[in-house]
C-alpha positions as semicolon CSV with decimal commas, in nm:
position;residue;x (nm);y (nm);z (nm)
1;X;-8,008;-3,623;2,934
2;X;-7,812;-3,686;2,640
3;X;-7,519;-3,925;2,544
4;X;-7,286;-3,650;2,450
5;X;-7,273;-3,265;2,427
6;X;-7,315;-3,126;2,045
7;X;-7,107;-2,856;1,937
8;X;-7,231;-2,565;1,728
9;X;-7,255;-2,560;1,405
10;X;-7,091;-2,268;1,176
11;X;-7,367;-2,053;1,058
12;X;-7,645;-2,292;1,229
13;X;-7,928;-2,081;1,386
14;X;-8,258;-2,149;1,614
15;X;-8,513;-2,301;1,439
16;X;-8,717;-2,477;1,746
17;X;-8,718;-2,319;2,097
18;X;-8,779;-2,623;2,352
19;X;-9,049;-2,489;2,601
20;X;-9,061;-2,845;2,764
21;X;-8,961;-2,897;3,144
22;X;-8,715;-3,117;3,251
23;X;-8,878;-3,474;3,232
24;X;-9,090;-3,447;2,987
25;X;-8,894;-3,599;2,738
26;X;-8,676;-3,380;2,639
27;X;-8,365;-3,593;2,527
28;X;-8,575;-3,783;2,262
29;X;-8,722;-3,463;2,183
30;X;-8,336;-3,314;2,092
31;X;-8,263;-3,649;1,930
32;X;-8,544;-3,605;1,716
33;X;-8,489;-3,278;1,644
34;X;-8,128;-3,359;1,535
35;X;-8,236;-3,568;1,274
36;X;-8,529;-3,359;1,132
37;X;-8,310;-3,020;1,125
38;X;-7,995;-3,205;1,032
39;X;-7,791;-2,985;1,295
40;X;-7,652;-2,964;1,672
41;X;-7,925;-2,923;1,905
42;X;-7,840;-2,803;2,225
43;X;-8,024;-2,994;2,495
44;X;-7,948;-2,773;2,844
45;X;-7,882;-3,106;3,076
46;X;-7,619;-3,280;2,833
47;X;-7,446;-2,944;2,784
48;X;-7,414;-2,833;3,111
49;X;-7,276;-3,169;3,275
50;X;-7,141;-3,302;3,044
51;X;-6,971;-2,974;2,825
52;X;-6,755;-2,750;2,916
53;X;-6,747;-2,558;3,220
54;X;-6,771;-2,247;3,045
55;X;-7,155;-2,352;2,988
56;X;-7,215;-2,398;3,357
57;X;-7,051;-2,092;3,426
58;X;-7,234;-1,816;3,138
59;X;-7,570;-1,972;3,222
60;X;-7,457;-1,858;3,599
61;X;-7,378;-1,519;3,476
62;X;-7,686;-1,530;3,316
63;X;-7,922;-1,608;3,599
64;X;-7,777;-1,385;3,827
65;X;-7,942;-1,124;3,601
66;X;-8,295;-1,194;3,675
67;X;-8,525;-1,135;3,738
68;X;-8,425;-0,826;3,492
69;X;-8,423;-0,504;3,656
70;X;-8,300;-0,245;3,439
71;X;-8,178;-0,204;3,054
72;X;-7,846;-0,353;3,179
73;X;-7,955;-0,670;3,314
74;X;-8,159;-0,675;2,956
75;X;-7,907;-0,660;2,721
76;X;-7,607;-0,868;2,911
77;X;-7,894;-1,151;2,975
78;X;-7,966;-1,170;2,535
79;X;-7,592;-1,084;2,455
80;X;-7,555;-1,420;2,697
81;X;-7,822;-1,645;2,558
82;X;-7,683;-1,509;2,225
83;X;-7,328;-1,678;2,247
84;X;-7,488;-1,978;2,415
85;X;-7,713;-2,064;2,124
86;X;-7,498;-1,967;1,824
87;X;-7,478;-2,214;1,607
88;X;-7,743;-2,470;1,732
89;X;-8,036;-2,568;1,527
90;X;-8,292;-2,589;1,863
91;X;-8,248;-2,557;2,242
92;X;-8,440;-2,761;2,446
93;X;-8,473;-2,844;2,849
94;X;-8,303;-2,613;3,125
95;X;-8,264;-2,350;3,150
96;X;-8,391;-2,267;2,751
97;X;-8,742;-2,331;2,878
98;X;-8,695;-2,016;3,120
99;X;-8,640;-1,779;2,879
100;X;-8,866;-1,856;2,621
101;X;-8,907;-1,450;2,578
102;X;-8,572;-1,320;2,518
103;X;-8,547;-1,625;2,302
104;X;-8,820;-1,516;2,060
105;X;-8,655;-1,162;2,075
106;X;-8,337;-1,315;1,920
107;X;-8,480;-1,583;1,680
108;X;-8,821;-1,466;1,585
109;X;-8,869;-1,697;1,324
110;X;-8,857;-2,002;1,544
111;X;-9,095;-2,208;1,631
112;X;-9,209;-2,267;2,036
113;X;-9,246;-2,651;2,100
114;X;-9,335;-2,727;2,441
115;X;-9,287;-3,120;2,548
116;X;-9,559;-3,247;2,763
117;X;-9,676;-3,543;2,960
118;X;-9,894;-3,665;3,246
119;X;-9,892;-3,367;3,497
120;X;-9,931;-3,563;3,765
121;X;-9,641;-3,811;3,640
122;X;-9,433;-3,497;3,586
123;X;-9,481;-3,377;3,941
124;X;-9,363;-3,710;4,097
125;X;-9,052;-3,757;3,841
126;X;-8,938;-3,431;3,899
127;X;-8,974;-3,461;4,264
128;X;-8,732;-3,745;4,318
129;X;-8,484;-3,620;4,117
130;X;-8,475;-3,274;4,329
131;X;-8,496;-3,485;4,613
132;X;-8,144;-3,682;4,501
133;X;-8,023;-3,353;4,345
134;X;-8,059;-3,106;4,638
135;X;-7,864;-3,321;4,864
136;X;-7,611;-3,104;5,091
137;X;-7,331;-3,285;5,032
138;X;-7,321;-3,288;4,670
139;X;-7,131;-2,938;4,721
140;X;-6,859;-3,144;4,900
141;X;-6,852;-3,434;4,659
142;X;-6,889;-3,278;4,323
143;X;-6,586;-2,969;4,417
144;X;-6,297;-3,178;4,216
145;X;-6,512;-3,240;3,932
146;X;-6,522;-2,996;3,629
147;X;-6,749;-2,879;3,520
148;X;-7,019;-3,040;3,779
149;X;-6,822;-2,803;4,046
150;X;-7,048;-2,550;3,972
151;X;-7,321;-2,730;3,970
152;X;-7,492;-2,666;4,326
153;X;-7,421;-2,242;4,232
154;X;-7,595;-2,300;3,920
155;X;-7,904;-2,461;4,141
156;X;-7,906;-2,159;4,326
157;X;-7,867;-1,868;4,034
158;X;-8,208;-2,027;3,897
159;X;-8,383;-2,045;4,202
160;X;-8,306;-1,700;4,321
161;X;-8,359;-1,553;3,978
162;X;-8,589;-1,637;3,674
163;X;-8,756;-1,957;3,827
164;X;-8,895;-1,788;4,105
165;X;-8,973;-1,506;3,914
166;X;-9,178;-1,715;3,691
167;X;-9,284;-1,968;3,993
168;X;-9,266;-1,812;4,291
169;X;-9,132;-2,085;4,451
170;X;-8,984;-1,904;4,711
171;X;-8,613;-1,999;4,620
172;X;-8,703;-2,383;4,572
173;X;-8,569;-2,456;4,196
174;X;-8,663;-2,848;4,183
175;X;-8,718;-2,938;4,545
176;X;-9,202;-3,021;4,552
177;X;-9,224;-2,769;4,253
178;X;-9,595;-2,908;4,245
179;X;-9,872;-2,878;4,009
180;X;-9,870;-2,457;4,053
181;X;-9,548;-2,449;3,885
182;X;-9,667;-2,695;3,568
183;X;-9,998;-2,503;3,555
184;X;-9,821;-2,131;3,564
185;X;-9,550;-2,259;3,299
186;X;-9,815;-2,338;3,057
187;X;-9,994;-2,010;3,098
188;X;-9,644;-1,841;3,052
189;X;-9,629;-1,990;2,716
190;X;-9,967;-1,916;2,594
191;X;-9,958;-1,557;2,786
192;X;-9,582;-1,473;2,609
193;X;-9,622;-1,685;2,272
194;X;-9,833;-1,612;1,949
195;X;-10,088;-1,871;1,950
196;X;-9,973;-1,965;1,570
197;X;-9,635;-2,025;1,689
198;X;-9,697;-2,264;1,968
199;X;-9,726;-2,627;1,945
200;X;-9,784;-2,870;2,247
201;X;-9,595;-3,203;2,184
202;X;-9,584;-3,556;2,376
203;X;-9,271;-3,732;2,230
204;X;-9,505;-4,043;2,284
205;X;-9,674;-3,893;1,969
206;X;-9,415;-4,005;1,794
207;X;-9,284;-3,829;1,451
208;X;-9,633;-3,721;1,291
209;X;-9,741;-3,386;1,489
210;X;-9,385;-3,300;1,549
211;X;-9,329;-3,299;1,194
212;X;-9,635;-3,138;1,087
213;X;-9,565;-2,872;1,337
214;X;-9,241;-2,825;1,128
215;X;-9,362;-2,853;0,827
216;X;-9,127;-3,174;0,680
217;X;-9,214;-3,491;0,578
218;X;-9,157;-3,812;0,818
219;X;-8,839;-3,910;0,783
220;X;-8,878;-4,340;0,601
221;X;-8,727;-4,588;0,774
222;X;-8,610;-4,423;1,140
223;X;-8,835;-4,482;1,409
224;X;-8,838;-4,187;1,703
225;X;-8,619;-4,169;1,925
226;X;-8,644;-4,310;2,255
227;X;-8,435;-4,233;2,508
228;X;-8,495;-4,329;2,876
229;X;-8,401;-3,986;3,038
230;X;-8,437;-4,061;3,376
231;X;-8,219;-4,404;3,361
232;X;-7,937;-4,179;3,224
233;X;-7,966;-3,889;3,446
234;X;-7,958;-4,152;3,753
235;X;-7,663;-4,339;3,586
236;X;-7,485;-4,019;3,568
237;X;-7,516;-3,889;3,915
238;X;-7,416;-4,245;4,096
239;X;-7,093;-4,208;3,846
240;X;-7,019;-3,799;3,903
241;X;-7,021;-3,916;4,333
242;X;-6,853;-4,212;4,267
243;X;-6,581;-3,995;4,073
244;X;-6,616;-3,742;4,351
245;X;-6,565;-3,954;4,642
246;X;-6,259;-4,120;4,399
247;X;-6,099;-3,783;4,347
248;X;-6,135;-3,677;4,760
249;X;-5,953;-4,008;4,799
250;X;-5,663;-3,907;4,571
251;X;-5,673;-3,568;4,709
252;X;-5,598;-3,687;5,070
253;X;-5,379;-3,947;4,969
254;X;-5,135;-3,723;4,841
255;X;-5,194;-3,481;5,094
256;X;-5,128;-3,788;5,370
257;X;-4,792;-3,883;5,113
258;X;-4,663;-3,475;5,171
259;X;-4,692;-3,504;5,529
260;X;-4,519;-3,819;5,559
261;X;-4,232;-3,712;5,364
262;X;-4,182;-3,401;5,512
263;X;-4,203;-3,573;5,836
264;X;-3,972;-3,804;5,778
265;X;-3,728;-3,567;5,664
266;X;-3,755;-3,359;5,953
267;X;-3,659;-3,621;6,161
């Protein structure tokens, strides 16, 4: 996850379509791309927690689309994806990596970078974060809080829709995706993408094969970014229940401050 959410960028378009799961370094991979494209990338974690609600809610809309039954479900899924991505130089993480198709459709000039790692190492990462993210009461806690309010629905849209489509995880978005799912997302890409237009990537590469996949020189005298993704996505979830619990507190509190009031004036 990201420090901040980028805005878009007048007359910026999709140059780099982030295949890349969650956890496989996908913030460095945005940072990175930030500095080589010299635009707004829109990383999907960063945007949607830490953006505007509006995100949260059109990638909701979205979802609830798919898996894409008729012309109608076609054209209001790339009309979404459309507005979500106008005026970004790349998208990378969730839920971009979903729709790597309709992607292509509307920017077929990009390039497909998928971030990789250890599979194994991905399986456990992403396993302990579902683990902290699927808890029940998160739907409690998180209900004051824009836009992490929507949230849990968001959770649900994807695992009812395009990542059980993909998957068939049988409704299980995060929650011991397993090797299957890493294995079947890989053949996705290579079944869906042109083989001259997809490029493999572990951000612990550093700048040389991302670049050459681009086709720009290394840029002198900035090292790669680095960004310990999991650190920040932890830090951010013991801060958005802290705030939670915080804002129930409030919430009651002046709740407790009506009743006495109004009791008191009753008597």
């Amino acid at each position: 996850m990201g420090q901040e959410a980028s805005k878009p960028q007048p007359g910026a378009r999709l140059r780099v379509i982030g295949a890349g799961m969650p956890r496989t370094g996908t913030a460095s991979f945005s940072k990175a791309l930030e500095i080589l494209l010299q635009g707004p990338v829109y990383h999907g974690g960063t945007q949607n927690c830490k953006g505007s609600s509006s995100n949260l809610k059109s990638w909701i809309s979205v979802l609830e689309h798919t898996p894409i039954r008729s012309f109608e479900d076609e054209e209001f899924v790339l009309n979404g994806i459309a507005g979500l991505t106008d005026g970004y130089m790349a998208i990378t993480s969730a839920p971009g990596f979903c729709f790597v198709p309709e992607l292509m459709r509307l920017y077929p000039d990009a390039k497909v970078i998928c971030t990789v790692r250890d599979a194994e190492a991905w399986d456990k990462s992403i396993d302990a974060i579902a683990t902290a993210s699927l808890q029940w009461y998160l739907r409690f806690v998180l209900f004051p809080l824009l836009p992490m309010r929507y949230f849990p629905r968001y959770l649900d849209a994807l695992a009812a829709g395009r990542w059980l489509e993909l998957y068939d995880t049988s409704g299980k978005p995060e929650k011991h995706v397993g090797m299957r799912v890493w294995q079947r997302h890989i053949q996705h890409l290579r079944d869906v993408v042109p083989p001259d237009k997809l490029v493999f990537f572990n951000v612990k590469d550093g700048w040389g094969p991302l670049c050459e996949a681009l086709g720009c020189d290394i840029p002198k005298g900035i090292e790669f970014p680095r960004v310990n993704e999991r650190a920040a996505m932890e830090a951010f979830a013991k801060e958005q229940v802290k705030r939670g619990f915080l804002r129930w507190a409030l919430i009651f509190g002046i709740f407790a401050l009506v009743i006495a009031f109004w009791r008191f004036w009753l008597i």
